[in-house]
C-alpha positions as CSV (number, residue, x, y, z in Angstrom):
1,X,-30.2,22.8,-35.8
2,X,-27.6,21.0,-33.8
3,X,-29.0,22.7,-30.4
4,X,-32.1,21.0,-31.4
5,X,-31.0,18.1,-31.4
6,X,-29.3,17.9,-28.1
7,X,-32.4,19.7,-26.6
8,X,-34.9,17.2,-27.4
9,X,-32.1,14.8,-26.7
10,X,-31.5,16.2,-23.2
11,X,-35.6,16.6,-22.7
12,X,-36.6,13.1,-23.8
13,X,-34.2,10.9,-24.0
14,X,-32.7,8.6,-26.8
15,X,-35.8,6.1,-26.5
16,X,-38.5,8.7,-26.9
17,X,-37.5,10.8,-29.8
18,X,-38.5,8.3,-32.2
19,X,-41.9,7.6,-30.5
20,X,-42.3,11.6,-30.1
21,X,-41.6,12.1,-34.0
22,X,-44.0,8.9,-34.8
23,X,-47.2,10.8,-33.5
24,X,-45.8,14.5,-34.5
25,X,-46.0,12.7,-38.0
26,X,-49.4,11.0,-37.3
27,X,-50.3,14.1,-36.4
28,X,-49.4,16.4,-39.2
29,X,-51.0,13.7,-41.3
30,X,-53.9,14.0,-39.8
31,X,-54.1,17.5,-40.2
32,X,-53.1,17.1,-43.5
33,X,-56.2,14.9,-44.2
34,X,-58.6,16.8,-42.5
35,X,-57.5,20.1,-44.8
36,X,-57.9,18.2,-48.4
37,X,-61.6,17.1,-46.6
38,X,-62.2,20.5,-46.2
39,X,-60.9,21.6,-49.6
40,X,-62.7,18.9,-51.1
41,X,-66.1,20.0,-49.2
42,X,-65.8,23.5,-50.4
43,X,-65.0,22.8,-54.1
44,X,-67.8,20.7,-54.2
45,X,-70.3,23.1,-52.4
46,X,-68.8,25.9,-55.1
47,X,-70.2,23.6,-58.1
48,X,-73.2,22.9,-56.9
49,X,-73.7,26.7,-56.7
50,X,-72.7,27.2,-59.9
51,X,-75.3,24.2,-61.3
């Protein structure tokens, strides 16, 4: 873990790694989102067939 660290130290910089981990988070969350949509969808679509 500690290799990590001063890899994406040494590769961005100080300044950017908060700025990186900002939009790797927006990201995931979007993902995130976009999976329970899906989910959602699909449940749905499964009890309408069943009506």
């Amino acid at each position: 873990m500690d290799s990590h660290c001063v890899g994406s130290t040494c590769s961005f910089g100080g300044r950017k790694i908060p700025e990186f981990m900002r939009g790797l988070g927006r990201g995931m969350r979007e993902f995130k989102d976009a999976k329970d949509n899906i989910k959602s969808e699909i449940e749905a679509g499964m009890k309408e067939e069943k009506s």
